[in-house]
VOTILO-251904 format. One record per residue (C-alpha): y, x, z; residue in one letter; residue number from 1; chain. Coordinates in steps of 0.1 Angstrom, whole numbers, plus 5000, padded with zeros to 4 digits. Layout:
N
(atom (Y, X, Z), 'A', NUM, 'A')
...
This chain:
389
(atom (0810, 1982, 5554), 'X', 1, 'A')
(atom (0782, 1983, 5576), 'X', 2, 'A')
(atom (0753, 1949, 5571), 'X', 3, 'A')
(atom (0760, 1929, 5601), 'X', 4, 'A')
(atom (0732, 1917, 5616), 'X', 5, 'A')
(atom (0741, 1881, 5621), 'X', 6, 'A')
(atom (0745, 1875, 5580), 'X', 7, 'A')
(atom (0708, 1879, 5564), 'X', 8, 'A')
(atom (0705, 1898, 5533), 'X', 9, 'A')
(atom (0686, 1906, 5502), 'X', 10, 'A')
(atom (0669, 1936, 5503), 'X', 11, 'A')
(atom (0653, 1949, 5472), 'X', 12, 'A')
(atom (0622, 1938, 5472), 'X', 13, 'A')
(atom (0636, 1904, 5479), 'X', 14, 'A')
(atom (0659, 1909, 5448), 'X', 15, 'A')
(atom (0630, 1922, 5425), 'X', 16, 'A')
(atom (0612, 1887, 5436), 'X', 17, 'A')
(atom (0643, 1863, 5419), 'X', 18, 'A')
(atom (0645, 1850, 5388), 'X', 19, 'A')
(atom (0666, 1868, 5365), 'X', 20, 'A')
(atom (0693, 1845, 5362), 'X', 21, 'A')
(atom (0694, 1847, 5395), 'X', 22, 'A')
(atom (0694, 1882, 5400), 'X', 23, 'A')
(atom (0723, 1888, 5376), 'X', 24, 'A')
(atom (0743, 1871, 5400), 'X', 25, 'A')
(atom (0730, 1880, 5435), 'X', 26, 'A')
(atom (0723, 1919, 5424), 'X', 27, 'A')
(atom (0753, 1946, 5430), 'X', 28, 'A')
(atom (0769, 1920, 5458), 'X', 29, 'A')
(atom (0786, 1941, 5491), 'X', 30, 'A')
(atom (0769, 1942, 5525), 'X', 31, 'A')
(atom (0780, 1908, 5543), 'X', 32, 'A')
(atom (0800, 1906, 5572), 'X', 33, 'A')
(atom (0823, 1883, 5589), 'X', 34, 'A')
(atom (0854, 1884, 5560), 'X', 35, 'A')
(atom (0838, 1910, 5536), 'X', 36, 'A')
(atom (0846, 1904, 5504), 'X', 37, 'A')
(atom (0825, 1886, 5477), 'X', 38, 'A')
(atom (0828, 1911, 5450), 'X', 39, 'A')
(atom (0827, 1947, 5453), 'X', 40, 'A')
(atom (0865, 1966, 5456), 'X', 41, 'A')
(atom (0879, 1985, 5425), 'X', 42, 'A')
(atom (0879, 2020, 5436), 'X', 43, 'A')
(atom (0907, 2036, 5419), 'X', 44, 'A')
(atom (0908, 2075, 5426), 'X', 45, 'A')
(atom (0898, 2103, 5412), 'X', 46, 'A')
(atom (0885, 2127, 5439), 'X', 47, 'A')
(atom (0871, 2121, 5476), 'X', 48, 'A')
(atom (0870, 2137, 5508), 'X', 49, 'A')
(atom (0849, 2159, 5519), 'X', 50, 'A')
(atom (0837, 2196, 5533), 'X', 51, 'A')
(atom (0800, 2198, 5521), 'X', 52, 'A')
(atom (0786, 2209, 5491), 'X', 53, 'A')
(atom (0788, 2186, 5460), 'X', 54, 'A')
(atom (0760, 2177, 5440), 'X', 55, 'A')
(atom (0736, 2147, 5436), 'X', 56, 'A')
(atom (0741, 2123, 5462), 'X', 57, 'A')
(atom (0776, 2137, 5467), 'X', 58, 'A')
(atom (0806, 2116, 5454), 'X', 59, 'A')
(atom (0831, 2145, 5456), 'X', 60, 'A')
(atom (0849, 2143, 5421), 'X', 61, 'A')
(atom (0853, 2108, 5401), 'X', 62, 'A')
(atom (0832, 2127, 5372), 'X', 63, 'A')
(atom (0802, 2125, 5391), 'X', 64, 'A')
(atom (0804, 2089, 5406), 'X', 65, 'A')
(atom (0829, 2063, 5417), 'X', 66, 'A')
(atom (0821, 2031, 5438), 'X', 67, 'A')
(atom (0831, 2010, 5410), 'X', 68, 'A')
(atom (0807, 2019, 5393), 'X', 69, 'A')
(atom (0771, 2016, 5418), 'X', 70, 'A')
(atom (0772, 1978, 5418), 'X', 71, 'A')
(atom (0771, 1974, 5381), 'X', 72, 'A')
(atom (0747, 2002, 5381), 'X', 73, 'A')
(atom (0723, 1986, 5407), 'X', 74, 'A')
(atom (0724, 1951, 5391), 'X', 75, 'A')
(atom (0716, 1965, 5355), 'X', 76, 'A')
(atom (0688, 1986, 5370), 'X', 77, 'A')
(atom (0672, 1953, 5388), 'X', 78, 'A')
(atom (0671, 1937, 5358), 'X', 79, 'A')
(atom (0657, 1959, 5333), 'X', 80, 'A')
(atom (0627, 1960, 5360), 'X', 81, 'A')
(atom (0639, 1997, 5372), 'X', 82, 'A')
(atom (0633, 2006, 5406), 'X', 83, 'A')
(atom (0663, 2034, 5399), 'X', 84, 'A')
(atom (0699, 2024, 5392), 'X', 85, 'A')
(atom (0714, 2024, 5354), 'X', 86, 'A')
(atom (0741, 2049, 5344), 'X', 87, 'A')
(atom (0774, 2041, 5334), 'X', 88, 'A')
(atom (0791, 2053, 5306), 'X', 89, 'A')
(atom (0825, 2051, 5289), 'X', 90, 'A')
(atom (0809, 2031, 5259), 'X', 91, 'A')
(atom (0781, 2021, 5239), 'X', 92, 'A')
(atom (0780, 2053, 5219), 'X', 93, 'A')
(atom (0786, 2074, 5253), 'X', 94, 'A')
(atom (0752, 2058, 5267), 'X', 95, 'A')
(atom (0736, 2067, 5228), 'X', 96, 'A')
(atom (0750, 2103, 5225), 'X', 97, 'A')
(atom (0733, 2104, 5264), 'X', 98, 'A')
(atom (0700, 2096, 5252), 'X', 99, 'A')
(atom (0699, 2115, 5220), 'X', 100, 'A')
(atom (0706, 2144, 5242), 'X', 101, 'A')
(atom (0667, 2145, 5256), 'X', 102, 'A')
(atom (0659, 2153, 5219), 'X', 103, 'A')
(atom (0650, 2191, 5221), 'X', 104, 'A')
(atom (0672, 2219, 5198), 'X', 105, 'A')
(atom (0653, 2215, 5163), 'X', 106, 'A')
(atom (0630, 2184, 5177), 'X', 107, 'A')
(atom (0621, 2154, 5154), 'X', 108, 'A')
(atom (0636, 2116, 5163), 'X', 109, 'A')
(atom (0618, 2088, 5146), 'X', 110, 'A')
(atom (0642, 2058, 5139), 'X', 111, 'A')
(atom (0649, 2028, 5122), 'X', 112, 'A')
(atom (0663, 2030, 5085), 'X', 113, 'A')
(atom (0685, 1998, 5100), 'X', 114, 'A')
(atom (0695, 2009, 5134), 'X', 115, 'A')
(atom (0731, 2004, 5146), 'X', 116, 'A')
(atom (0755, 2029, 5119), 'X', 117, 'A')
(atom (0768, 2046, 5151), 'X', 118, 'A')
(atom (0735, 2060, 5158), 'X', 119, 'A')
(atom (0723, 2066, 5127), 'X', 120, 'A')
(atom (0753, 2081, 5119), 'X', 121, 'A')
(atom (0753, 2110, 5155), 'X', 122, 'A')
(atom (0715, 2114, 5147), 'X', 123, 'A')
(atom (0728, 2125, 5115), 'X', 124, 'A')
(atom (0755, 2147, 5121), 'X', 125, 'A')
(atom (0730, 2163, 5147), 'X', 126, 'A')
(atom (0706, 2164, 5120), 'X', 127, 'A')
(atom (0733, 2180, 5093), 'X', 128, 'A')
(atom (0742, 2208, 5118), 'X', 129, 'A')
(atom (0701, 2219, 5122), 'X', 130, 'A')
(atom (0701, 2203, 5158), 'X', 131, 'A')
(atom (0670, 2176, 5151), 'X', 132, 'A')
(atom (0656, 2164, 5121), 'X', 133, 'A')
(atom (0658, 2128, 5116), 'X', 134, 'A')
(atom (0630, 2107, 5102), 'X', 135, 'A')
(atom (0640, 2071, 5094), 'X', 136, 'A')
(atom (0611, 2043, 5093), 'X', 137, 'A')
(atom (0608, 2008, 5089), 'X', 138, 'A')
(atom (0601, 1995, 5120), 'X', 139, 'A')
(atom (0583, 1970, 5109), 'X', 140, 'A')
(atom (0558, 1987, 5091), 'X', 141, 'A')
(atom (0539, 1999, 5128), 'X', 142, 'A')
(atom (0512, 2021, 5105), 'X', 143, 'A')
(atom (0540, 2036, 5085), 'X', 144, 'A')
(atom (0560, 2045, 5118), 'X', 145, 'A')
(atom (0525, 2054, 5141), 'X', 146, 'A')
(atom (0520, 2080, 5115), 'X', 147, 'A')
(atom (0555, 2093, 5114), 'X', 148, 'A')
(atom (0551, 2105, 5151), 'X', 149, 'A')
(atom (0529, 2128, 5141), 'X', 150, 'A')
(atom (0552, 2159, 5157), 'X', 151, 'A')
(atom (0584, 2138, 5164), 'X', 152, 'A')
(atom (0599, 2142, 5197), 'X', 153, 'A')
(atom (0615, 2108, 5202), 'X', 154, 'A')
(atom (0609, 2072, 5190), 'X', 155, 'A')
(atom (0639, 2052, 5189), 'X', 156, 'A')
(atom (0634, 2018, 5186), 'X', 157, 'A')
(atom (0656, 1988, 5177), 'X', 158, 'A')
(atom (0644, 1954, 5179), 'X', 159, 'A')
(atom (0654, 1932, 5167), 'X', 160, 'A')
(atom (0675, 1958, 5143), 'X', 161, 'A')
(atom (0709, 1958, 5138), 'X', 162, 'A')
(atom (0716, 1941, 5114), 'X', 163, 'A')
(atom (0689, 1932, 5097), 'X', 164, 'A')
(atom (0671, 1915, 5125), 'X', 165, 'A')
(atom (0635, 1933, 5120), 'X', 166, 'A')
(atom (0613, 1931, 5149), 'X', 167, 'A')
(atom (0592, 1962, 5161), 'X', 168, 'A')
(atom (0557, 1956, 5176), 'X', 169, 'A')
(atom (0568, 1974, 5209), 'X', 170, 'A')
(atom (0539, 1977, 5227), 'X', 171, 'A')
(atom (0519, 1991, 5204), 'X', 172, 'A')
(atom (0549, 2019, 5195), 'X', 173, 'A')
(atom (0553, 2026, 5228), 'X', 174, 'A')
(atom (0514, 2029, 5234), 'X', 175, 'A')
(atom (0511, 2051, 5199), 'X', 176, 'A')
(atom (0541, 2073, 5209), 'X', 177, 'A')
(atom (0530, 2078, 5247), 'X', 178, 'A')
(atom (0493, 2091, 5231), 'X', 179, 'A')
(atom (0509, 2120, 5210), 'X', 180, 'A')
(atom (0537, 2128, 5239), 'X', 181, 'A')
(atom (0563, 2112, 5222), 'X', 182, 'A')
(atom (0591, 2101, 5243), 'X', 183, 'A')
(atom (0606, 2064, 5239), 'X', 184, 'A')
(atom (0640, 2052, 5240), 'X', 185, 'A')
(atom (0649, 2013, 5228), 'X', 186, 'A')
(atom (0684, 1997, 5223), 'X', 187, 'A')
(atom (0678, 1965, 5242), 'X', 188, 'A')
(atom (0714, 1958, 5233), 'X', 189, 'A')
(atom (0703, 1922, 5210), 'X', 190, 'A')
(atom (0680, 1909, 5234), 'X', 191, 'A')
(atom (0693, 1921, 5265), 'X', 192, 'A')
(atom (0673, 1924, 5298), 'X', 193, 'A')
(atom (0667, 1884, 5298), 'X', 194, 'A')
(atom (0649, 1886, 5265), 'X', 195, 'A')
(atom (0629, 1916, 5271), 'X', 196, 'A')
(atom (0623, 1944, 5295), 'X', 197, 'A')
(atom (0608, 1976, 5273), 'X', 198, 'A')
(atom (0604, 1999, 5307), 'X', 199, 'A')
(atom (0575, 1971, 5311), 'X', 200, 'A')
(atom (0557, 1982, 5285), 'X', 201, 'A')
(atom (0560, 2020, 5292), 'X', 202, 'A')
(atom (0592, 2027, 5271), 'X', 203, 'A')
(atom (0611, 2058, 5292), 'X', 204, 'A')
(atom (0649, 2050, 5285), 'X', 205, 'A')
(atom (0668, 2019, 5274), 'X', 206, 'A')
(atom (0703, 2018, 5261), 'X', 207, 'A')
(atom (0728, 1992, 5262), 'X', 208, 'A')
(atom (0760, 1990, 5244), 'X', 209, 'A')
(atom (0774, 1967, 5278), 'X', 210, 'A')
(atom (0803, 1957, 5256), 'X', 211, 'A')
(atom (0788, 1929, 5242), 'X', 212, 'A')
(atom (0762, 1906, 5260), 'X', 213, 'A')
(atom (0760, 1920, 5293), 'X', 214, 'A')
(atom (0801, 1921, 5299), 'X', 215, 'A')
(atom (0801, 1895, 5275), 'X', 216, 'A')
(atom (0841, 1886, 5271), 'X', 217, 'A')
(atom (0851, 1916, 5246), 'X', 218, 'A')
(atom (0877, 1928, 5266), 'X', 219, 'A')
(atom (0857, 1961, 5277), 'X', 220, 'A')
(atom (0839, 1996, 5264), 'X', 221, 'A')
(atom (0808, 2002, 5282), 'X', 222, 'A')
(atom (0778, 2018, 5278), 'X', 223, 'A')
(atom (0743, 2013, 5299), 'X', 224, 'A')
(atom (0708, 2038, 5301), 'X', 225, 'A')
(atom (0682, 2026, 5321), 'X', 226, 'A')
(atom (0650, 2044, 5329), 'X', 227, 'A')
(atom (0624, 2044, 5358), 'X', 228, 'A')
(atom (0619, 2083, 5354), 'X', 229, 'A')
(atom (0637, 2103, 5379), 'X', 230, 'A')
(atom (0635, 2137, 5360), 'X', 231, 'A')
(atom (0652, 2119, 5332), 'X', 232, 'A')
(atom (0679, 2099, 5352), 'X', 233, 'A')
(atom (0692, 2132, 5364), 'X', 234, 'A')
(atom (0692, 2146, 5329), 'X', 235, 'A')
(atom (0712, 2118, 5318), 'X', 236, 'A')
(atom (0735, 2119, 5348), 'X', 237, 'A')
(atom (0743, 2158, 5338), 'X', 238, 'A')
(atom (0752, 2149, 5301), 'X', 239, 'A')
(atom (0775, 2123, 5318), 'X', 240, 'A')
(atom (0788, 2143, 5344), 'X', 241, 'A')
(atom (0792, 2172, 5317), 'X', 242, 'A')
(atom (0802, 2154, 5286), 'X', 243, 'A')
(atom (0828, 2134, 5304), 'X', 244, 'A')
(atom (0815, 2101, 5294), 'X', 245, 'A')
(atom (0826, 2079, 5323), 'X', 246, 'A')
(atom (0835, 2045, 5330), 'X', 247, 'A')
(atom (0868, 2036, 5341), 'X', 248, 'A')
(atom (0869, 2014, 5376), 'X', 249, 'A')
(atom (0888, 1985, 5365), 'X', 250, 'A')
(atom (0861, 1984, 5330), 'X', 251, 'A')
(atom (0831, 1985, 5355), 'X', 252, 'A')
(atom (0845, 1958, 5376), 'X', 253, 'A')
(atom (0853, 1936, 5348), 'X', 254, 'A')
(atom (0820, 1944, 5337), 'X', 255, 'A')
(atom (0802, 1935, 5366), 'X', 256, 'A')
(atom (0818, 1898, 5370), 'X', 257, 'A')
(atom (0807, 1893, 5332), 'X', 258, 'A')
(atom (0770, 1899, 5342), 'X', 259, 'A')
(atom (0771, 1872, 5366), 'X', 260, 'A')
(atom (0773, 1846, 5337), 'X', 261, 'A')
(atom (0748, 1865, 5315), 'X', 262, 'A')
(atom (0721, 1839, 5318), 'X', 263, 'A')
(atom (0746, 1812, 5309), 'X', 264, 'A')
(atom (0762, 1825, 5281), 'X', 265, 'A')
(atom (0724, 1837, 5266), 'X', 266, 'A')
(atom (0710, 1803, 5271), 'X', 267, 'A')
(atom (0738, 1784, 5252), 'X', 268, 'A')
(atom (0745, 1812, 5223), 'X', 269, 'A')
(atom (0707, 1813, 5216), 'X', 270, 'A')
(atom (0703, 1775, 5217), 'X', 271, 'A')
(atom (0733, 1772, 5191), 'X', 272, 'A')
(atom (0722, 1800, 5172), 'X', 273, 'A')
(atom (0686, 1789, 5170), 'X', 274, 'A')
(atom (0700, 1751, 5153), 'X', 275, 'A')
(atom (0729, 1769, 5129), 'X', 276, 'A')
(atom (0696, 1791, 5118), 'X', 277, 'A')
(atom (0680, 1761, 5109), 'X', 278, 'A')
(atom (0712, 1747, 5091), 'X', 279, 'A')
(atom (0721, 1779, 5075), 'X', 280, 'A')
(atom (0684, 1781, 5058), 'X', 281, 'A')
(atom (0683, 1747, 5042), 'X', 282, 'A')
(atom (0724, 1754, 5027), 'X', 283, 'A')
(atom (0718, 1761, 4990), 'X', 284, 'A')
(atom (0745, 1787, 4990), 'X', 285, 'A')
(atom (0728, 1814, 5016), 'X', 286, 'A')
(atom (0699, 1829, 4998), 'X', 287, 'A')
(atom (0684, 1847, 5030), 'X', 288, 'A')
(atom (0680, 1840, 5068), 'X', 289, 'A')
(atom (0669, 1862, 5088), 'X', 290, 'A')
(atom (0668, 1848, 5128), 'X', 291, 'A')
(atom (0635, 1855, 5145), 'X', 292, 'A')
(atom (0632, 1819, 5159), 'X', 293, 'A')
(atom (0628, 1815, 5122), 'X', 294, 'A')
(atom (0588, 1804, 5112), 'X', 295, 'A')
(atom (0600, 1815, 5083), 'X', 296, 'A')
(atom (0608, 1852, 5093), 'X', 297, 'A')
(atom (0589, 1877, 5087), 'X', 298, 'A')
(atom (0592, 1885, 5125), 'X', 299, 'A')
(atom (0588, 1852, 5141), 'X', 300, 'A')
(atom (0550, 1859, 5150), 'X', 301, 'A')
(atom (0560, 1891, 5167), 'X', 302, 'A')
(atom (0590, 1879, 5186), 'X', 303, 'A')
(atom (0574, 1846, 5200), 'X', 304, 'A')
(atom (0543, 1870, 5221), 'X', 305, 'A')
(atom (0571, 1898, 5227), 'X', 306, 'A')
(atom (0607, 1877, 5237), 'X', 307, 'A')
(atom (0618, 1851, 5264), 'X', 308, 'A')
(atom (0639, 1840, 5237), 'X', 309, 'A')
(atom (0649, 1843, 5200), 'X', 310, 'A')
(atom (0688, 1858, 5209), 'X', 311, 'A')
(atom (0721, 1848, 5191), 'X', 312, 'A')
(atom (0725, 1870, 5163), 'X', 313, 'A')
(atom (0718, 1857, 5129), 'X', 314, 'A')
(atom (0721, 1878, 5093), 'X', 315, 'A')
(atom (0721, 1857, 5061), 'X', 316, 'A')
(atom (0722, 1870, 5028), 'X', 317, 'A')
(atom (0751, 1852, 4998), 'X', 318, 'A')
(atom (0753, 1864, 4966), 'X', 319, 'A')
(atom (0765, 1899, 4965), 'X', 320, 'A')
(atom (0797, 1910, 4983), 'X', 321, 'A')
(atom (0824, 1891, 4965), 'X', 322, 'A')
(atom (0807, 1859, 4978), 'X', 323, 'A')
(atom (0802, 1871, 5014), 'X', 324, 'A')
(atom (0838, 1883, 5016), 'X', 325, 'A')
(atom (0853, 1852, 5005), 'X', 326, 'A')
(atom (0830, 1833, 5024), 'X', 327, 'A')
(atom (0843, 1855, 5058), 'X', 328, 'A')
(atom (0880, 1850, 5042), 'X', 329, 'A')
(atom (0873, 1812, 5049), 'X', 330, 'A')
(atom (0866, 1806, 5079), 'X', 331, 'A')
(atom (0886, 1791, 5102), 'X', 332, 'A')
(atom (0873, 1785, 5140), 'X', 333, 'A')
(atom (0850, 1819, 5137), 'X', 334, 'A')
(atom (0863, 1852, 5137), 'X', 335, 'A')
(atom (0862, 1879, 5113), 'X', 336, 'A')
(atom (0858, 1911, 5133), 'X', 337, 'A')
(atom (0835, 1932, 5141), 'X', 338, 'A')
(atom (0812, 1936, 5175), 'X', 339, 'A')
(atom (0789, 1908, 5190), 'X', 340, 'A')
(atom (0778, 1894, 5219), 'X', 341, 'A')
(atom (0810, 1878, 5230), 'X', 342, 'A')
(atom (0818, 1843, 5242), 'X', 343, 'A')
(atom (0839, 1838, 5204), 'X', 344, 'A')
(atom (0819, 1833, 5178), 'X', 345, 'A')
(atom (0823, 1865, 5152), 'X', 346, 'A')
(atom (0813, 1871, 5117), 'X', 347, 'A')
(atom (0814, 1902, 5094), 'X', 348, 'A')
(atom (0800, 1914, 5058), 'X', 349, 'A')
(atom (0779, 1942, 5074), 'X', 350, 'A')
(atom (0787, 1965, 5043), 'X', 351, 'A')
(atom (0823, 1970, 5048), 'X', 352, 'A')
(atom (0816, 1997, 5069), 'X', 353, 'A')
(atom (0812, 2025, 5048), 'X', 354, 'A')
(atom (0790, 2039, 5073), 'X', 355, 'A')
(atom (0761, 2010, 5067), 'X', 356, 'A')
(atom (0731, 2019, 5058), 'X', 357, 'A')
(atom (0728, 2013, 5017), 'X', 358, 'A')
(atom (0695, 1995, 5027), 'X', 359, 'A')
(atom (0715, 1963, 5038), 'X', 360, 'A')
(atom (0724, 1941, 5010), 'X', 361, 'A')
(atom (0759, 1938, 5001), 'X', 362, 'A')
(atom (0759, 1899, 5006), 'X', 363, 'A')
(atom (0747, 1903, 5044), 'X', 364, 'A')
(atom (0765, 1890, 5067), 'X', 365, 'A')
(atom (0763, 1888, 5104), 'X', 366, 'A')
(atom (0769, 1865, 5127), 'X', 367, 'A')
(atom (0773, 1864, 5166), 'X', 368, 'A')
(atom (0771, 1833, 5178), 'X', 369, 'A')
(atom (0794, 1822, 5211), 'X', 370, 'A')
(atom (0792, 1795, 5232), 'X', 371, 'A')
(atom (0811, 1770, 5210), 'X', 372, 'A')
(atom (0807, 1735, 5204), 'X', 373, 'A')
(atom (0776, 1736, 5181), 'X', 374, 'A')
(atom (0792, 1708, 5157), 'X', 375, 'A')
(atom (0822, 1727, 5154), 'X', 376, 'A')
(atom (0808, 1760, 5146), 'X', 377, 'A')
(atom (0784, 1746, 5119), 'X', 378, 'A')
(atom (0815, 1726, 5104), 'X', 379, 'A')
(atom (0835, 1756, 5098), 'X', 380, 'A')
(atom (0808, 1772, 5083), 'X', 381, 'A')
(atom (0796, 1745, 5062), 'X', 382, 'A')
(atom (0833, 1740, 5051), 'X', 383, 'A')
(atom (0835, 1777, 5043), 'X', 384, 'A')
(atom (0799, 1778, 5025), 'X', 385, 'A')
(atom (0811, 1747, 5004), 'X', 386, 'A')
(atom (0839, 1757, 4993), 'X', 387, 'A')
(atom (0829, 1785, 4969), 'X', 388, 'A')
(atom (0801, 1767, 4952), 'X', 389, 'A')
């Protein structure tokens, strides 16, 4: 539909001037017109007219783009500070497998010892077939990780990490990496775009795993890459359109109405999280919290200069695995699963997963924390907590 002219709209430079609370909601939005619809239409087919040629710019086959998908595309783009749309992929690991493709045959990737198991685990299947060497860093430790760029390809960056909640000095990775030609990717998945914006401080792609904080209700697969790089969108775009990682219509529409409440869901979850934190450290049964909002973490300095806010993710260390599973085993009102970033509160020992890093304590567990009652949550877990000592 055509703008009609009596209906003012937002173009995007008046988009990139909102808040981002507010963009979240006003971004991706149809054209207005006398009874156009709110919310953009689910577009379900799988090829299009037409008699020209197909390429970029050409919808043609529902490979290379579907209608569904631009609104979610164009929203996540605003935020993350891009003047380029985001691509969509099928999931979190279609957006990661995307991004590991700009490593060159037999290139070098520097990446967190504790980044998310499913991409250290395709960085190392890549590197086990001779396709990249891996070097894994603590990201922490910005001298140790400057110096291991010396010939790397890529930095990948987590931060806060996944799950052990370390926080990178960005700027200064991104500024070391940029100075030897070293291309930068960061999963912004823990933050999200609200607490940080990497392409601000020169990183060249960022990757979402949409499934949790973005579409926010755990109901969907998505994945997200973001970058202000032409050159690089269209690569990505070609691993998509090639690889067959696509969204389905129905997934990027659902994902699209949970970014309207992104804001609202951040600002509760992180205030919760930030009290339970407190809670959590002075509870004579957890031996270890690590939550950057924290003074007490090791990464609270860092995250304070670098974040809008602290996020709702919080790791705390029992005593060894039998007491974290039981622990897990006895809660009542949170659930034991896996994923994050969902209105339900979730908690897992980390180390079940036998693809975990062997770095990560055995008594780590994490918790995602929803918009519950605050009372409630820290009742069940004090309960839980209590109850084995």
């Amino acid at each position: 539909m055509r703008a009609d002219p009596e209906y003012p709209h937002l173009d995007d430079a008046a988009l990139a001037a909102l808040a981002p609370e507010t963009l979240a909601v006003a971004a991706g939005r149809p054209q207005r017109g006398t009874d156009s619809p709110v919310n953009p239409e689910i577009v379900l087919s799988s090829t299009f007219v037409g008699l020209g040629g197909v390429g970029e710019g050409a919808r043609g086959y529902a490979r290379f783009s579907n209608p569904t998908w631009e609104p979610f595309e164009d929203a996540v783009g605003k935020l993350e500070g891009s003047p380029l749309p985001a691509l969509l992929f099928s999931s979190g690991m279609g957006a990661v497998a995307a991004a590991l493709s700009l490593v060159p045959v037999g290139g070098v990737v520097v990446a967190p010892r504790h980044s998310y198991s499913g991409t250290l685990g395709l960085a190392q299947l890549k590197a086990e077939r001779g396709e990249l060497t891996l070097l894994e860093v603590d990201i922490e430790d910005t001298a140790a990780t400057v110096a291991a760029l010396d010939g790397a390809d890529v930095l990948w960056v987590e931060s806060p990490t996944n799950p052990m909640m370390e926080v990178a000095d960005l700027p200064a990775l991104v500024a070391a990496a940029h100075a030897s030609g070293v291309l930068v990717v960061v999963d912004n998945t823990f933050s999200t775009p609200l607490g940080q914006k990497p392409l601000g401080v020169g990183a060249d792609v960022v990757v979402h795993s949409a499934t949790k904080y973005l579409a926010g209700h755990s109901d969907v697969l998505l994945g997200v890459t973001v970058t202000a790089d032409e050159q690089l969108r269209a690569r990505l775009h070609q691993h998509r359109t090639l690889h067959g990682a696509i969204a389905g219509p129905v997934e990027a529409w659902l994902g699209l109405r949970g970014l309207r409440t992104l804001a609202l869901r951040v600002e509760r979850s992180q205030a919760t999280a930030g009290e339970l934190a407190r809670r959590l450290e002075d509870h004579p049964a957890v031996q270890r919290v690590r939550y950057p909002g924290l003074p007490s973490d090791p990464g609270h300095e860092r995250a304070a200069a670098q974040l809008a806010g602290f996020g709702s993710v919080i790791s705390i260390e029992l005593d060894g695995a039998e007491a974290a599973d039981a622990f897990v085993g006895r809660v009542a009102l949170w659930l034991p699963a896996t994923s994050l970033g969902g209105v339900e509160s979730t908690i897992e020992r980390r180390r079940r997963h036998l693809a975990e890093p062997h770095t990560v304590p055995d008594g780590l567990v994490r918790l995602s924390v929803g918009i519950e009652n605050v009372e409630d949550l820290w009742d069940d877990l004090r309960q839980a907590l209590d109850s084995g000592r």
